[in-house]
N, C-alpha and C positions, 0 to 999 in steps of 0.2 A: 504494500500500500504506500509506502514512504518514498519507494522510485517512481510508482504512478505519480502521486502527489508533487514530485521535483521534476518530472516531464511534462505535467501537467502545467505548472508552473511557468517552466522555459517556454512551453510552446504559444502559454498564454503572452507570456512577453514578447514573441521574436511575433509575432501575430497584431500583435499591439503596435509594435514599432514597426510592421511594416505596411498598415495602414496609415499609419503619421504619416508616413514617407509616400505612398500612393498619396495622402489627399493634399500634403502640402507641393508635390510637384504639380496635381494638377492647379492647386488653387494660386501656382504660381501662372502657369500658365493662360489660365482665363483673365487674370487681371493684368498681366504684357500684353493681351490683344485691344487694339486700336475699339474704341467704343464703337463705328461701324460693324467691326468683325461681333462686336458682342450682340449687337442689335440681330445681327443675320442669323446666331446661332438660338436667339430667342424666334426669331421668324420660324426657323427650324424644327423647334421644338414643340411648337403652339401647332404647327402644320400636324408634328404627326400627332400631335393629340388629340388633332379631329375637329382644329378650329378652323375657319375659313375667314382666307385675309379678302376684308370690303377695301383696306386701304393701308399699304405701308409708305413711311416718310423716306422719301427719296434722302442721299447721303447728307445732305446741303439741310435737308431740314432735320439734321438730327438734335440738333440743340431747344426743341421744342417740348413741351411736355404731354403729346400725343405721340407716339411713334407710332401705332400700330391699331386700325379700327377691326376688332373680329365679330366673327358670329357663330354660331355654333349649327348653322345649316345655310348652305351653300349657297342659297339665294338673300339672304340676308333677311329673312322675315321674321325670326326667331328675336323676342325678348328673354335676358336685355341683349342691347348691343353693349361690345366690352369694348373699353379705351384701354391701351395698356402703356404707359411710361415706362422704360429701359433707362437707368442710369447705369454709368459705368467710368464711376469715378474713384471708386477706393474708399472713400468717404461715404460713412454715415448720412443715410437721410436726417434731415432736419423738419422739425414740424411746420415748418412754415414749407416746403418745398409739398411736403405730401397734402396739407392743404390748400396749395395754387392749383396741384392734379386733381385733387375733389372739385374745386370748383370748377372744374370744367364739363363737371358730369351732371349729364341732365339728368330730369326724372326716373327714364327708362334707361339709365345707363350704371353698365357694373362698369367697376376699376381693377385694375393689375398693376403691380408698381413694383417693377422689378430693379432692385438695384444691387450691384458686386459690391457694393461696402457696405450692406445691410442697414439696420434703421436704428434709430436712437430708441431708448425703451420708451418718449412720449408719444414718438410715431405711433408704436405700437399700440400703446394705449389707446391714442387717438383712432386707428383704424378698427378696434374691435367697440367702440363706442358709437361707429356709424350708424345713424338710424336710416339716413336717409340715401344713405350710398354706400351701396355693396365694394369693399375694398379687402381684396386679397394682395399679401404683401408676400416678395421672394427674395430672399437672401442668395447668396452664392451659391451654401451647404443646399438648401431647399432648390435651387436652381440645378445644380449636380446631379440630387437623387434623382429627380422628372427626368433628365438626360438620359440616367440611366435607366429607370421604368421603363424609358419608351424608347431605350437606342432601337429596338429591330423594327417599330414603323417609323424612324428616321429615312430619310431620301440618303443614297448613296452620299451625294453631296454632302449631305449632312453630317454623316459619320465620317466623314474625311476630314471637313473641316474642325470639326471636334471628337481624335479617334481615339477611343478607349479597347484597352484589353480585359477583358477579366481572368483571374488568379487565383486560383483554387488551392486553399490549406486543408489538412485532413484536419477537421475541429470535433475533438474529442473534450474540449469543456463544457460542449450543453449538456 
């Protein structure tokens, strides 16, 4: 029992630390790409989720706080319509930023607000307080898992531009 327990151990460790190591390369890597590259791979990944783009912001307007109008059927008739905001600045949303995006949503409109520096805790507070506008908030880590949920209805394209492997440990701790 005392060898199990000390293999058990090491393997919990060297499993540990090689997750660290997987998620701060890639989390190295998504915040070196140009806020364009990070917008596309948000296009990418709303695509395969099954959302249908009514409207993406050309390069030039990426500094707006619309990037992205979807729907969740293809002709656009489906409530709501979503507005989704892509920051990709490294930096913490501020509450004033997530409420300029609320303001832009009308009655029938949900929000997405996606940012790689995730959000201050009043953000958060503040989006789970919405009454009157639906706000789903995505961090990095929450940006990552959906990647991976849904890498196989990715577009080729897709998986290229953000390619992952997976890595399989024998996991004898559950």
């Amino acid at each position: 029992f005392e060898e199990w327990r000390k293999n058990r151990s090491l393997q919990a460790l060297i499993t540990e630390e090689a997750e660290e190591m997987a998620w701060e390369q890639i989390r190295s890597y998504l915040l070196g790409i140009k806020p364009y590259e990070f917008q596309t791979l948000v296009e990418d990944l709303l695509t395969a989720m099954g959302y249908h783009m009514a409207w993406v912001a050309p390069p030039e307007k990426y500094r707006g706080f619309v990037n992205f109008v979807i729907y969740s059927d293809p002709l656009g008739l489906s409530i709501p319509r979503i507005k989704v905001h892509v920051l990709h600045s490294g930096q913490a949303v501020l509450l004033e930023g997530l409420r300029a995006f609320i303001s832009l949503l009308g009655s029938g409109d949900a929000g997405i607000f996606i940012s790689s520096g995730g959000f201050t805790r009043s953000v958060m507070e503040e989006a789970q307080t919405q009454s009157s506008s639906r706000i789903t908030l995505i961090d990095l880590e929450n940006f990552f898992d959906l990647w991976v949920e849904y890498y196989d209805m990715l577009t080729q394209a897709g998986r290229q531009r953000f390619p992952l492997k997976p890595i399989y440990f024998l996991s004898l701790m559950e």
